[in-house]
C-alpha positions as CSV (number, residue, x, y, z in Angstrom):
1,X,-45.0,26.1,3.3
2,X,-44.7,29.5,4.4
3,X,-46.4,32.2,3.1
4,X,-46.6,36.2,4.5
5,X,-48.5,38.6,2.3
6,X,-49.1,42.5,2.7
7,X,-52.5,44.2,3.8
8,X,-54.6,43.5,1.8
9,X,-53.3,41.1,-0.4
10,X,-54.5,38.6,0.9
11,X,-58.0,37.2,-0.7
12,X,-59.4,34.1,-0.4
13,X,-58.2,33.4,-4.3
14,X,-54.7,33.5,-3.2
15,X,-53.2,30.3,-5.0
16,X,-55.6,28.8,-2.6
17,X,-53.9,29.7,0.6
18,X,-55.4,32.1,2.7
19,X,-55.1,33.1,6.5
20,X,-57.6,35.5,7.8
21,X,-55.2,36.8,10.7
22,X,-51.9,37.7,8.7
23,X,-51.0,41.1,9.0
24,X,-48.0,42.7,6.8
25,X,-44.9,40.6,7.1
26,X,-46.3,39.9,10.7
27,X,-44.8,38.1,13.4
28,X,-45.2,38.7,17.5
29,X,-42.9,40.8,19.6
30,X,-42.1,38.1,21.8
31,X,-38.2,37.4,21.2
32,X,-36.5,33.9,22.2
33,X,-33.1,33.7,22.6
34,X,-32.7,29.9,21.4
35,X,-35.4,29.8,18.9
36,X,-39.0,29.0,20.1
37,X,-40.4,26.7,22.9
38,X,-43.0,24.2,21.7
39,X,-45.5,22.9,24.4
40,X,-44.9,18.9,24.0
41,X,-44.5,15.8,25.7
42,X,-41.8,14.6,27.0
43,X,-41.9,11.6,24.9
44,X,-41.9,13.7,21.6
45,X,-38.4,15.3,23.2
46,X,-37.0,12.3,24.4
47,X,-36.6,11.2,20.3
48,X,-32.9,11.0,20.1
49,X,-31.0,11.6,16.0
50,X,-27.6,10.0,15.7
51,X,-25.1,11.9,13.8
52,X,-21.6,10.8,15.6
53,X,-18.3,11.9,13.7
54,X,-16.0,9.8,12.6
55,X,-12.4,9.5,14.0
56,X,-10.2,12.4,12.5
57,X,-8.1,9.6,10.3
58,X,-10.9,8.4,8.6
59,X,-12.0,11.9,7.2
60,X,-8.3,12.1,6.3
61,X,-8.2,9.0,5.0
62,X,-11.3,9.4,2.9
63,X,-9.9,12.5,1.0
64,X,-6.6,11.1,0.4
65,X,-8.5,8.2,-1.5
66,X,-10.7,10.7,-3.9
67,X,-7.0,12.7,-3.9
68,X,-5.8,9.0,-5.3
69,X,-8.6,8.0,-7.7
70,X,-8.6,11.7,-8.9
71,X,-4.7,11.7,-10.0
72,X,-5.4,7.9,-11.7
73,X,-7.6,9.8,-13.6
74,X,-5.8,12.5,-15.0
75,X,-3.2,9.6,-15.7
76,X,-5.9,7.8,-17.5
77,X,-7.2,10.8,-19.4
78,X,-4.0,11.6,-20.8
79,X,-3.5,8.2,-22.0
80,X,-6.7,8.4,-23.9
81,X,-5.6,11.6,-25.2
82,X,-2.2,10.2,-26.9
83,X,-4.6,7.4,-28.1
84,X,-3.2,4.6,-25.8
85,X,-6.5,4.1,-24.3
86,X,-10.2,3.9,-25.9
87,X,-12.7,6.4,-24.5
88,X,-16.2,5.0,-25.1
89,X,-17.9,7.9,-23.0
90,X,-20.2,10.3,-24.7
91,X,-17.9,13.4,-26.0
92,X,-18.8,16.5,-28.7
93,X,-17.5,15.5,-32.5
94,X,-14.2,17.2,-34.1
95,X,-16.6,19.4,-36.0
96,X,-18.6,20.9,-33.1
97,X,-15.6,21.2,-30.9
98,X,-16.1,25.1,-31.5
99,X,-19.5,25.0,-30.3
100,X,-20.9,25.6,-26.5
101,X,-19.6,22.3,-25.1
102,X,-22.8,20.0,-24.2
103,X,-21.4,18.0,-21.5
104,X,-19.9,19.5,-18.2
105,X,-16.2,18.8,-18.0
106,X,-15.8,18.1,-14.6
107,X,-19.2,15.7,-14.7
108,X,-17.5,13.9,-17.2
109,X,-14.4,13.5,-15.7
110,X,-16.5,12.4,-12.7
111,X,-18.4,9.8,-15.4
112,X,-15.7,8.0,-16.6
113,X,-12.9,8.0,-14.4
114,X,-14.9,6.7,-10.9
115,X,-18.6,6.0,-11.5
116,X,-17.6,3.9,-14.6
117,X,-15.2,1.9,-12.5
118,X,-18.0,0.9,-9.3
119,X,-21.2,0.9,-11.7
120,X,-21.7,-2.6,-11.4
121,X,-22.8,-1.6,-7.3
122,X,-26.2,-0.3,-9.1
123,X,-29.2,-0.5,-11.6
124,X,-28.8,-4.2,-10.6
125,X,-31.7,-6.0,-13.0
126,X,-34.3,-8.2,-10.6
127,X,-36.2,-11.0,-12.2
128,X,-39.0,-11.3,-8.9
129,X,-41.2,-9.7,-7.2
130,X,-39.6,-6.4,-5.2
131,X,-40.6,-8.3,-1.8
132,X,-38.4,-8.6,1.2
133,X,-36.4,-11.1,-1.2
134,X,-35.8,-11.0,-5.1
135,X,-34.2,-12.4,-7.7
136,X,-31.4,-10.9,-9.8
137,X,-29.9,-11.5,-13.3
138,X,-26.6,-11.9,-13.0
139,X,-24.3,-9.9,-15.7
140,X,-20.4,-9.3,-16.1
141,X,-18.7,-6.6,-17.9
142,X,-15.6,-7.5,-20.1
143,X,-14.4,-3.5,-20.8
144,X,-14.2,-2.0,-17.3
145,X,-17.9,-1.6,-17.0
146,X,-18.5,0.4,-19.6
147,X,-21.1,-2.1,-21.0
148,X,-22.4,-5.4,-19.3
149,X,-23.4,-8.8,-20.7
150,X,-25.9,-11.5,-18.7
151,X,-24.5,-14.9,-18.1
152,X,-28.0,-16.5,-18.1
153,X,-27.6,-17.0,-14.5
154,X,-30.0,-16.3,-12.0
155,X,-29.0,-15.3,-8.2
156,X,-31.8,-16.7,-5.9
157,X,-33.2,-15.5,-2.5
158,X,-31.3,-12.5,-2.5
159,X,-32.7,-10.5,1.0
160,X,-34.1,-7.2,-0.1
161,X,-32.9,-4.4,1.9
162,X,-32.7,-1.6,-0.3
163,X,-36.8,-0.8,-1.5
164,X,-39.4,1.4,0.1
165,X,-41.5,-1.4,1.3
166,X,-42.5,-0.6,4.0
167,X,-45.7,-2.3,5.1
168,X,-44.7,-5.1,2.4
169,X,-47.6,-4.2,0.4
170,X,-45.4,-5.2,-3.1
171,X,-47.0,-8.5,-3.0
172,X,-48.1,-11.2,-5.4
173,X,-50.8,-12.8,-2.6
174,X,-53.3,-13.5,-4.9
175,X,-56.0,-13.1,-1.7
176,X,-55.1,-9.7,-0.9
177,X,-54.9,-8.5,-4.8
178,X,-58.1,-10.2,-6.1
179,X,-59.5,-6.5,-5.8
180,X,-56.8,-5.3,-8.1
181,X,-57.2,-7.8,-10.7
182,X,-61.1,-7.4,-10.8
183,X,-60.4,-3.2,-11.5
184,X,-58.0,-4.4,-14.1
185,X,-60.3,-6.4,-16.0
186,X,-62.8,-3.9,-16.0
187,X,-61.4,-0.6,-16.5
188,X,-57.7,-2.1,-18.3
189,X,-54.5,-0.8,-17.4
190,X,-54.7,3.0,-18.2
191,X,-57.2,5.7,-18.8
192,X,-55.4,7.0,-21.7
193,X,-57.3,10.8,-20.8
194,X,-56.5,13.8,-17.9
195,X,-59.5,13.7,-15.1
196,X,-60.4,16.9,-16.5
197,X,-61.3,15.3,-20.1
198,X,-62.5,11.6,-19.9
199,X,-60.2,10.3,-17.3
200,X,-62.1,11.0,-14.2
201,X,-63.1,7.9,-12.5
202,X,-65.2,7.6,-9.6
203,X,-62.2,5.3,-8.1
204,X,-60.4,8.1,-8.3
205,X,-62.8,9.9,-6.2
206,X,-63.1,7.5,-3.6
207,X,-59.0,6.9,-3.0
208,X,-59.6,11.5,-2.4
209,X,-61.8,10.5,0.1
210,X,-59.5,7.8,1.7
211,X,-56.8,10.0,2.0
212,X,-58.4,13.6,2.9
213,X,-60.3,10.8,6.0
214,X,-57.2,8.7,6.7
215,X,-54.3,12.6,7.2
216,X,-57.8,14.0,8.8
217,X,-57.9,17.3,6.6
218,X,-60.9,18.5,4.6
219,X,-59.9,17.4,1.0
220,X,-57.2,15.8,-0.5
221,X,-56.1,14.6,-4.7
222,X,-54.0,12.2,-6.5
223,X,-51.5,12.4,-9.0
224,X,-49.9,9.5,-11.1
225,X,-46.2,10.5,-10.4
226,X,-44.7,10.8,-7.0
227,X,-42.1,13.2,-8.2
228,X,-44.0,15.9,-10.3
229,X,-46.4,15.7,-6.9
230,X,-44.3,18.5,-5.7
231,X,-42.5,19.9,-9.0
232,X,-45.3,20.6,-10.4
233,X,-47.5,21.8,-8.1
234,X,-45.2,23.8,-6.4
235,X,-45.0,26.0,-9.4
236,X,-48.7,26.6,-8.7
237,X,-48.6,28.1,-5.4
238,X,-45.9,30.1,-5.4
239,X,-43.6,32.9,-7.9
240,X,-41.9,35.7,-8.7
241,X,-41.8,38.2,-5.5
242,X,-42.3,35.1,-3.3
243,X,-39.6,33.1,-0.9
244,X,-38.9,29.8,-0.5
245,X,-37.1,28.6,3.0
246,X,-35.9,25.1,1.9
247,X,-34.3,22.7,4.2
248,X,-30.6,21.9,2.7
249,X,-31.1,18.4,2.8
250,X,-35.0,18.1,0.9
251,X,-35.4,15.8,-2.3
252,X,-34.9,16.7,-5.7
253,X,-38.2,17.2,-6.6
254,X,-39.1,19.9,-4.2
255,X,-35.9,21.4,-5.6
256,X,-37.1,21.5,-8.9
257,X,-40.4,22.8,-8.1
258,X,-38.8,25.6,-6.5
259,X,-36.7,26.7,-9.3
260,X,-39.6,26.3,-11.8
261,X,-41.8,29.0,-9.9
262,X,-39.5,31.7,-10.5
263,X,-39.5,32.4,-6.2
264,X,-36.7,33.4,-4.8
265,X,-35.2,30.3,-2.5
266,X,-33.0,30.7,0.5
267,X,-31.5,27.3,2.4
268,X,-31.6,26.9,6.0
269,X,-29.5,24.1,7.9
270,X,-31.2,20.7,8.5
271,X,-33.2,20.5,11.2
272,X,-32.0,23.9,12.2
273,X,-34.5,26.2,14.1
274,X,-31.5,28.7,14.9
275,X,-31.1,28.7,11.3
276,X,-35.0,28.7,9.7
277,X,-35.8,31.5,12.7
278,X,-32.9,34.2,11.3
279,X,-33.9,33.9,8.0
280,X,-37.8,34.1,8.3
281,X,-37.0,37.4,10.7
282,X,-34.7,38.7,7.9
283,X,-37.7,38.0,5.7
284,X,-40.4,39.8,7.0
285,X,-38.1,42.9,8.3
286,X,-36.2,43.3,5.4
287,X,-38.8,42.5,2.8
288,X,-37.7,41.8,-1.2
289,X,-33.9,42.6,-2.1
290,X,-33.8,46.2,-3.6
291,X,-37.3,47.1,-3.0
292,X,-37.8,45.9,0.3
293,X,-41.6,45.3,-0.1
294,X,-43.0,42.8,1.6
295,X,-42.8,39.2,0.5
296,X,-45.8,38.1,-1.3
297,X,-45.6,34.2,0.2
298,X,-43.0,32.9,2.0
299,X,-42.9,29.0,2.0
300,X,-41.3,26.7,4.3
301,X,-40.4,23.2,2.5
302,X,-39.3,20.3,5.0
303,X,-39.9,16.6,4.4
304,X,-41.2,14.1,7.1
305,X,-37.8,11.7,6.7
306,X,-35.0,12.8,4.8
307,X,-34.4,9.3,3.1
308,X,-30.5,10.2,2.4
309,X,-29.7,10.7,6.6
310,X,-33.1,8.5,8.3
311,X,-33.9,11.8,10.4
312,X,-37.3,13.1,11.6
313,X,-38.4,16.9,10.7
314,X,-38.6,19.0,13.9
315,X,-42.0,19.2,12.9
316,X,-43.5,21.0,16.4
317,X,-40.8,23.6,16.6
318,X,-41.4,24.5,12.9
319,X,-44.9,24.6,13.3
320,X,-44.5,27.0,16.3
321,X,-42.3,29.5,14.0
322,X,-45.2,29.3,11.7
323,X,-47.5,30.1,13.9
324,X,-45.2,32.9,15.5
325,X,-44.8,34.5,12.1
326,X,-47.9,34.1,10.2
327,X,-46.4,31.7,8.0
328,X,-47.4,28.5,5.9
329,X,-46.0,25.1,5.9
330,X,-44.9,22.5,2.7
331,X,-45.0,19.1,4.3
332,X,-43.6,16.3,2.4
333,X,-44.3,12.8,3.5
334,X,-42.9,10.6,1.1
335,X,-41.3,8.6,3.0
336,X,-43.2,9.2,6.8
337,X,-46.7,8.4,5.5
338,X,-47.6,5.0,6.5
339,X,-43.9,4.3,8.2
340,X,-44.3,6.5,11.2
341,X,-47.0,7.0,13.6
342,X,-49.0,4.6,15.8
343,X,-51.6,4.1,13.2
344,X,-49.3,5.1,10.3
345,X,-50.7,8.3,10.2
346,X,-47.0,9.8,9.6
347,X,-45.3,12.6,11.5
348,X,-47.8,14.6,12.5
349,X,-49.2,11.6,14.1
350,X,-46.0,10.9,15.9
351,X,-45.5,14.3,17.2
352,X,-49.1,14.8,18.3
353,X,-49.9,18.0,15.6
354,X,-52.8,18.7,14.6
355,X,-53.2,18.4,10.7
356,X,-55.1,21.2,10.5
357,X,-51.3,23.2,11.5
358,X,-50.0,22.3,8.6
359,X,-51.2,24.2,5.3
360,X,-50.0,21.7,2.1
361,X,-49.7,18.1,3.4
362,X,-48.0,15.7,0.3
363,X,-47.2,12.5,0.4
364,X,-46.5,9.5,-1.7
365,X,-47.6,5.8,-2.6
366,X,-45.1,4.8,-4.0
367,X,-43.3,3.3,-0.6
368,X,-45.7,2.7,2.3
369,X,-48.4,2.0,-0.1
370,X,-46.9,-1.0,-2.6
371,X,-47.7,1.6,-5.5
372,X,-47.1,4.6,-7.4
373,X,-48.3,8.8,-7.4
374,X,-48.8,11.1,-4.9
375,X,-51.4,13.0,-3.5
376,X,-51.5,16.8,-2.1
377,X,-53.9,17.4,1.1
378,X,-54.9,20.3,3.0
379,X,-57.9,22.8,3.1
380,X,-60.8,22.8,0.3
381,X,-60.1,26.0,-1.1
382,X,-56.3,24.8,-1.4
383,X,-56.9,21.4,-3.3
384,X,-60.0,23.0,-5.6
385,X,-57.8,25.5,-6.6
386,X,-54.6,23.0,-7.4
387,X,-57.3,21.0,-9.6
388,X,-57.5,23.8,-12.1
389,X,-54.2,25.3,-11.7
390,X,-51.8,22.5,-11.1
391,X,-49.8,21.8,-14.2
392,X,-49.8,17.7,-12.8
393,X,-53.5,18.0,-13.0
394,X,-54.3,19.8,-15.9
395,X,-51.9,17.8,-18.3
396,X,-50.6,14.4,-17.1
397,X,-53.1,11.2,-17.5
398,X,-55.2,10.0,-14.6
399,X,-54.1,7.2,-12.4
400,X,-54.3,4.0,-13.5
401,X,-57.6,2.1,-12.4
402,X,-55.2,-0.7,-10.9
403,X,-52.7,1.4,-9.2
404,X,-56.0,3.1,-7.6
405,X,-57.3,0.1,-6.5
406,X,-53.8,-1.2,-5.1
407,X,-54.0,2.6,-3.1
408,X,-57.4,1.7,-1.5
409,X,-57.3,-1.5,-0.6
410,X,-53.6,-0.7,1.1
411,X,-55.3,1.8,2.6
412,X,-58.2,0.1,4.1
413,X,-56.0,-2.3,5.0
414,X,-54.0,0.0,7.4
415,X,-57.2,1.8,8.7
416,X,-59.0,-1.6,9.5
417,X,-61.6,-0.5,7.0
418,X,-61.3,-4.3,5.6
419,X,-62.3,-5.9,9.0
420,X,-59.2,-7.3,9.5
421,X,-56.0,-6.2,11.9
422,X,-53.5,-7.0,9.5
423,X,-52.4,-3.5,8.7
424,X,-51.8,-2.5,12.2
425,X,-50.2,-5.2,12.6
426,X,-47.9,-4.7,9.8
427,X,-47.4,-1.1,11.3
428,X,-46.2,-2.6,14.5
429,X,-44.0,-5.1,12.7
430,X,-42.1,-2.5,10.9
431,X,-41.8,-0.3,14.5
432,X,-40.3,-3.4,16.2
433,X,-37.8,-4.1,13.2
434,X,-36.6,-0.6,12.6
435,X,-35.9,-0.4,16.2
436,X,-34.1,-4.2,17.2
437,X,-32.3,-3.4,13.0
438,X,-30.8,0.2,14.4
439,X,-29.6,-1.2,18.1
440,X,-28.1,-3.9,16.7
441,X,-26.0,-1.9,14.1
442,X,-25.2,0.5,17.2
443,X,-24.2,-2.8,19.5
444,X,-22.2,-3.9,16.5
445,X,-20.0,-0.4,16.7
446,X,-21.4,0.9,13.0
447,X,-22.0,4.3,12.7
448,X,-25.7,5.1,11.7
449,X,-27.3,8.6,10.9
450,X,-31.0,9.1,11.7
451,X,-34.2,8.9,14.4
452,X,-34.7,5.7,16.2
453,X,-38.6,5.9,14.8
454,X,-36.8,6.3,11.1
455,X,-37.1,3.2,9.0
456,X,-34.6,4.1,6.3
457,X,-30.9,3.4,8.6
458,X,-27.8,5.2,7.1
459,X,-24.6,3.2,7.3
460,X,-21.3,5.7,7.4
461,X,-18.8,3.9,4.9
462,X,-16.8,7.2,4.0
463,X,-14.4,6.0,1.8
464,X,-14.7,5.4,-1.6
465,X,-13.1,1.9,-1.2
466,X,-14.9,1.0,1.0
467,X,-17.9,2.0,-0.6
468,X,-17.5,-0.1,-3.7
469,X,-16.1,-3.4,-1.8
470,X,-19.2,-3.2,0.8
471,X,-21.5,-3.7,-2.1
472,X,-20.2,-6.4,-3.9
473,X,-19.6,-8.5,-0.8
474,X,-22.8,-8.0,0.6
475,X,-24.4,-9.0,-3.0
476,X,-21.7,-12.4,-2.6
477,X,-23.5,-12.8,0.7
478,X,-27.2,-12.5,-0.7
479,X,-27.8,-9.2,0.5
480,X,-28.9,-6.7,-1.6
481,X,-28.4,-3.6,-0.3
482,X,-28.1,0.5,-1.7
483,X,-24.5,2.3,-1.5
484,X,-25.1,6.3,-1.8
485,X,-21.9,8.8,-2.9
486,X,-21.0,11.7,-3.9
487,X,-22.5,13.5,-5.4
488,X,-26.1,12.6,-3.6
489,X,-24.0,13.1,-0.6
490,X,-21.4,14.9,0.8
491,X,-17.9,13.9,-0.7
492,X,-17.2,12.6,2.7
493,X,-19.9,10.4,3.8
494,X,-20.9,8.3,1.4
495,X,-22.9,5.1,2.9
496,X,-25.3,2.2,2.6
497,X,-29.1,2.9,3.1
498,X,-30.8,0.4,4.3
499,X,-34.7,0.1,4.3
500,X,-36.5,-1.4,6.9
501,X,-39.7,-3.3,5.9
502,X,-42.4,-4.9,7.7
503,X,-42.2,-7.9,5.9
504,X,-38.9,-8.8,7.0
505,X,-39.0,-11.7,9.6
506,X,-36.1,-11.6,12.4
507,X,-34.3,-14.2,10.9
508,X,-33.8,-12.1,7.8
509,X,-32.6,-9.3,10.0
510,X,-29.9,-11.7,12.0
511,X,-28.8,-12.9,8.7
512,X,-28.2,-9.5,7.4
513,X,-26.6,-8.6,11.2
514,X,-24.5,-11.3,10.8
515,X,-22.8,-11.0,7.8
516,X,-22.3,-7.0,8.4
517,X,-20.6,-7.9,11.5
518,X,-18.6,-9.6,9.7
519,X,-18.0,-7.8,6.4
520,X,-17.7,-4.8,8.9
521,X,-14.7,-6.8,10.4
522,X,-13.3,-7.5,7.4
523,X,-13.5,-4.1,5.8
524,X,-12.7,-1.9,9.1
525,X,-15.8,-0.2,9.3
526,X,-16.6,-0.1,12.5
527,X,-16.2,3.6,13.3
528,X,-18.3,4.7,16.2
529,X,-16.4,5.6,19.6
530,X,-19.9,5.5,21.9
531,X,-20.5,2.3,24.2
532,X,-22.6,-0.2,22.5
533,X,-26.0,0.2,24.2
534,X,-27.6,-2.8,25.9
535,X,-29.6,-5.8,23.8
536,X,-32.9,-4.3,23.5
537,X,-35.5,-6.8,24.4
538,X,-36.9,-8.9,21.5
539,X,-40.4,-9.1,23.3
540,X,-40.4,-4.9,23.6
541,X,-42.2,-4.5,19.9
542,X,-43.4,-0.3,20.3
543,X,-43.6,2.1,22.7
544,X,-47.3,3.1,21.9
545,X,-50.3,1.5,22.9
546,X,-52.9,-0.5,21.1
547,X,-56.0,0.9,19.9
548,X,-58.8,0.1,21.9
């Protein structure tokens, strides 16, 4: 997050953000042609992102099939018009049809005549535990999809490669959640009261301590909800008269907590220093539209991975344009904390930062951790102020007791706090799968988006076709797997994401290679045009070393 104040109005009460050597709208003289030059290793440049283009033809071909589905669909709404075909989608009444039309036309249209078609690809209903394989209840739709029946039938041993698991902490061991079920049994599954009121339980207190010890920052808190993590406390640090630099590509929730606070946001390209630098020099020499008086804050939102494109944030280079113009920084870590990182320590781990660099660290349990909530890190002054200011704080219930314990003893786990080694090891496992998962896919000719470090892997389908044919073969193969579109992505590159877990063995992942060789035979989509790299070798698990 990014924040530049005026002389003198900047006090230590500042929405809990303070920096004792900002000066108005201040940023150093010295002027780089190519954005800044960030003093780190060789190995943290050496990190390569994939984002090869497809083959002109396949863009082509991928509009000419929306072009296609688009015209069926005018056909098809003009058959329901004359009555020949039933509509069952939800539409306004003959007497409010003079009224300010409650759903969007062209959503609508969207609704009924593709999504309704392919809907079957998702909110698939599982019967197991979330692990690396599940169960599904098998349905069948007799209308088209617009409503679905089960058969009674179960599908078995499906391989899961669509959750956030990680580590593999969504477990049913009954070793490793004994802990759990003793918290359960004594506190019972909710605490029905905000920490503020009756709700504050010294679990809670000790999972702060975990984290603000384990991101090495001063202080840290939990929320119950991963999501209003960052829309609702966004609204408490920044608003009207302050800017908010968003990367293009963050989640939804930081979006909405951007709009809530009433600042005034501007969108840099991904991973785009070029980009973030122009704006945040048009910021602090330009001032507020109209008035040109300096910005009150100006905040800088990035996430550690981008879960739709598998891609690391710059994070030194943005750093070093904080740094260059007095800025603050808005770290998300969803879905970096505990995937990245030699000890999973997340990306500024990886990229050697110090914590203390960046100003609001957030992050998640709801993947690496086997859980659910969020917590918001950083100085003292920021998280004692976000305690009485923070609408997510103030309002919403406290975290389950059982959640909390599921938080600390995954957390222990992964620090070695339990005296054991299985959470590095679980780190390591999921470094060696992402890695032998993404240079197969390359080998195989696929075209994936993303850091070789990232364990969510993008899979370029593009066309819409394509999309919907992938899905149900892999499920006919076992394989449960995640198909994005439009409109989470761009109308041309919709894909599968798949998520690498640590609990995956390597004949899970070979099964899964095989049949997308195959199903990527059978469908054409092998797209890339780069020579396949070599085998990596199987033995070669990470490129760090062990703690000593």
């Amino acid at each position: 997050m990014t924040i530049i104040a005026a002389p003198g109005n900047l006090k230590p009460h500042l929405n809990g953000l303070k920096r004792e050597d900002s000066r108005k709208n201040a940023y150093q003289n010295g002027r780089e042609k190519h954005g800044p030059r960030v003093g780190v290793g060789s190995r943290q440049h050496s990190r390569q992102e994939a984002f090869e283009q497809p083959p002109m033809y396949v863009a082509v071909m991928t509009y000419v099939g929306y072009g296609i589905v688009t015209l069926f669909g005018y056909f098809r709404d003009f058959l329901r018009a004359v009555g020949i075909e039933k509509c069952n989608i939800a539409q306004e009444r003959e007497e409010q049809k003079d009224f300010t039309p409650l759903y969007q036309d062209f959503e609508n249209f969207y609704t009924r005549n593709l999504y309704m078609r392919v809907r079957d690809n998702w909110n698939r209903p599982i019967c197991s535990l979330p692990g690396p394989v599940f169960d599904l209840m098998e349905r069948v739709s007799d209308d088209y999809n617009w409503t679905f029946r089960f058969t009674g039938r179960t599908i078995h041993d499906v391989i899961n490669m669509g959750s956030y698991n990680y580590l593999g902490f969504a477990e049913n061991n009954a070793d490793f959640l004994k802990t759990v079920a003793d918290r359960l049994q004594q506190y019972g599954a909710g605490v029905c009261s905000t920490r503020q009121e009756s709700g504050n339980l010294k679990m809670h207190e000790e999972l702060e301590e975990l984290v603000a010890d384990f991101l090495g920052v001063e202080s840290s808190m939990t929320f119950g909800m991963g999501f209003a993590t960052n829309s609702m406390n966004i609204p408490a640090l920044v608003g009207k008269g302050c800017l908010i630099l968003s990367d293009e590509l963050n989640h939804t929730s930081l979006i909405l907590g951007a709009r809530l606070s009433g600042a005034t946001i501007r969108v840099f390209k991904h991973n785009n220093m070029l980009s973030l630098e122009k704006m945040l020099k048009e910021a602090v020499s330009s001032g507020q539209p109209r008035t040109h008086r300096p910005w009150k804050k100006i905040l800088i939102m990035v996430e550690g991975i981008y879960s739709m494109e598998g891609s690391l944030v710059q994070l030194p280079e943005i750093v070093a344009l904080k740094k260059k113009y007095k800025a603050y920084l808005y770290l998300d870590e969803a879905h970096s904390i505990g995937a990245v990182g030699p000890t999973g320590r997340g990306v500024t781990e990886l990229f050697s930062v110090n914590p203390a660099d960046v100003d609001v660290m957030m992050g998640t349990f709801t993947k690496s951790f086997g859980a659910a909530g969020g917590y918001i890190a950083g100085k003292k002054e920021l998280v004692d102020y976000l305690r009485r200011h923070s609408h997510s704080a103030v309002y919403a219930s406290a975290m389950s007791p059982a959640i909390t314990e599921q938080i600390i003893r995954a957390m222990k786990c992964i620090t070695g706090k339990d005296s054991s080694t299985e959470g590095i090891r679980r780190i390591r496992q999921l470094a060696e799968n992402t890695r032998y998962f993404r240079a197969r896919l390359k080998e195989l000719g696929f075209i994936i988006y993303g850091s070789d470090e990232s364990p969510v892997v993008p899979l370029l389908l593009y066309m819409p076709g394509k999309v919907v044919a992938f899905a149900r073969e892999m499920l006919a193969r076992k394989i449960g797997v995640v198909v994005v579109g439009f409109p989470a992505t761009p109308i041309a590159e919709a894909r599968a994401r798949f998520c690498v877990s640590a609990a995956h063995t390597r004949d899970m992942l070979d099964q899964v290679l095989h049949h997308l060789d195959e199903v990527g035979d059978g469908l054409c989509l092998k797209f890339s045009r780069r020579t396949p790299p070599s085998r990596p070798d199987p033995s070669e698990e990470t490129d760090f070393e062990p703690n000593s």
